[in-house]
N, C-alpha and C positions, 0 to 999 in steps of 0.2 A: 504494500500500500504506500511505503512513502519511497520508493521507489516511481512511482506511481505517479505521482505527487510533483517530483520535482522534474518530470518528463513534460507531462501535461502544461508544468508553467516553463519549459523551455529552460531551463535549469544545468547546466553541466553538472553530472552525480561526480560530485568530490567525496572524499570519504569527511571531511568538514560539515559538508550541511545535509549529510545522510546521518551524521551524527547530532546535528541541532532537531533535524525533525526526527530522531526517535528519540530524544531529550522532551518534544514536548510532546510528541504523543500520548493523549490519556492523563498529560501531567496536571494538578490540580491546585501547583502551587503559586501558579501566575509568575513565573519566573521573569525578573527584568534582563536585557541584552549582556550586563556584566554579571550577571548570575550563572545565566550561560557560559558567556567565555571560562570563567572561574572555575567551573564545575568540567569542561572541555578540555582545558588547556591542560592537564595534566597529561590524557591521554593524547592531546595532536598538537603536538608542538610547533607546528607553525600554523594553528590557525590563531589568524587576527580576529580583533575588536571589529574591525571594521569588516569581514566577512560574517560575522553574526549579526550587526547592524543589516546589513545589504540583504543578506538570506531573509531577517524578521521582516524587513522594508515589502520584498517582492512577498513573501507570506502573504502580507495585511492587505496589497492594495490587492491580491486575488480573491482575497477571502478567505483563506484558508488556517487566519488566525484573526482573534481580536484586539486589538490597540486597548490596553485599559490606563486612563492617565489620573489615577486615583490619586497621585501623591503628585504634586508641582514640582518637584525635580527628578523623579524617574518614570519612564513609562514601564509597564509590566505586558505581557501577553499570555494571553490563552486561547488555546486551541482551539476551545468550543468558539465557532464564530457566529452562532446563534442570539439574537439578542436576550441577554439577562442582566440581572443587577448583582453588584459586590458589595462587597463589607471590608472597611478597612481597618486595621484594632489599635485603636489609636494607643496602646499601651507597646504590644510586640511589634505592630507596621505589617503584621502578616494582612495578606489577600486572599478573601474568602468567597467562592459563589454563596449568591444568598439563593435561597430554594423560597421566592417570595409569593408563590403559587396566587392568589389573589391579581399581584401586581405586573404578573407576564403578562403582555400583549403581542398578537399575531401583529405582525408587520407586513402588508403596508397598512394604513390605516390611516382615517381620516378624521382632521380635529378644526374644528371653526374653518373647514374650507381650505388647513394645512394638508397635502399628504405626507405623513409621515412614511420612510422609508425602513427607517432605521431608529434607535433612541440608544443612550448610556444610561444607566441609574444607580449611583455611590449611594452607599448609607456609610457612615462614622460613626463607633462604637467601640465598647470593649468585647472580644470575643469568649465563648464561653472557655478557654483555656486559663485565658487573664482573669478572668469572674470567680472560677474555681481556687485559684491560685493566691487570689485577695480573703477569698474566704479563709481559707487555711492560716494565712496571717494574722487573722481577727481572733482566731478561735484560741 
């Protein structure tokens, strides 16, 4: 499949960005571009910053990943490129899909005459890791 993947978008299969898309394959932790390299570079030593930038770049404008700009100085991605909303934990900084079932909407859809295509939706809070973790402190 991501084989597949990087065919489809005209893609030269380097073992670099066979290796970013089975990094975020299924991945859930919204990883940003230097989290990537970080997590890569041990095993390919020459791949650059800027071939993970480029690889996430052609991703996003296919679709085949989501641009999430939750935090004002990093962007994060995820794969699901499905419209949903996140959670950001204002305590860890971790990136969470929220499951906000009520608040999904089918896209496209139309508002006062807008069609909407597309939508983002952040929520900011503490995650239940940090909420757990606060409690035990008190106790």
């Amino acid at each position: 499949m991501v084989i597949k993947k990087l065919k489809k978008l005209g893609l030269k299969l380097t073992p670099q960005r066979l290796a970013i898309l089975n990094l975020l394959e299924g991945n859930t932790t919204h990883p940003s571009a230097e989290e990537i390299y970080n997590q890569l570079k041990p095993q390919y030593p020459s791949l650059s910053l800027a071939t993970v930038y480029n690889t996430l770049e052609v991703l996003t404008k296919s679709g085949e990943l989501q641009e999430i700009r939750i935090k004002a100085d990093k962007r994060h991605f995820d794969p699901n490129p499905a419209p949903h909303s996140h959670f950001l934990c204002r305590v860890c900084e971790s990136v969470h899909d929220l499951d906000d079932g009520l608040l999904e909407m089918q896209t496209p859809f139309n508002v006062n005459g807008y069609l909407v295509e597309g939508y983002t939706l952040y929520f900011y809070g503490i995650c239940p890791g940090c909420l757990e973790k606060e409690k035990g402190k008190n106790r």
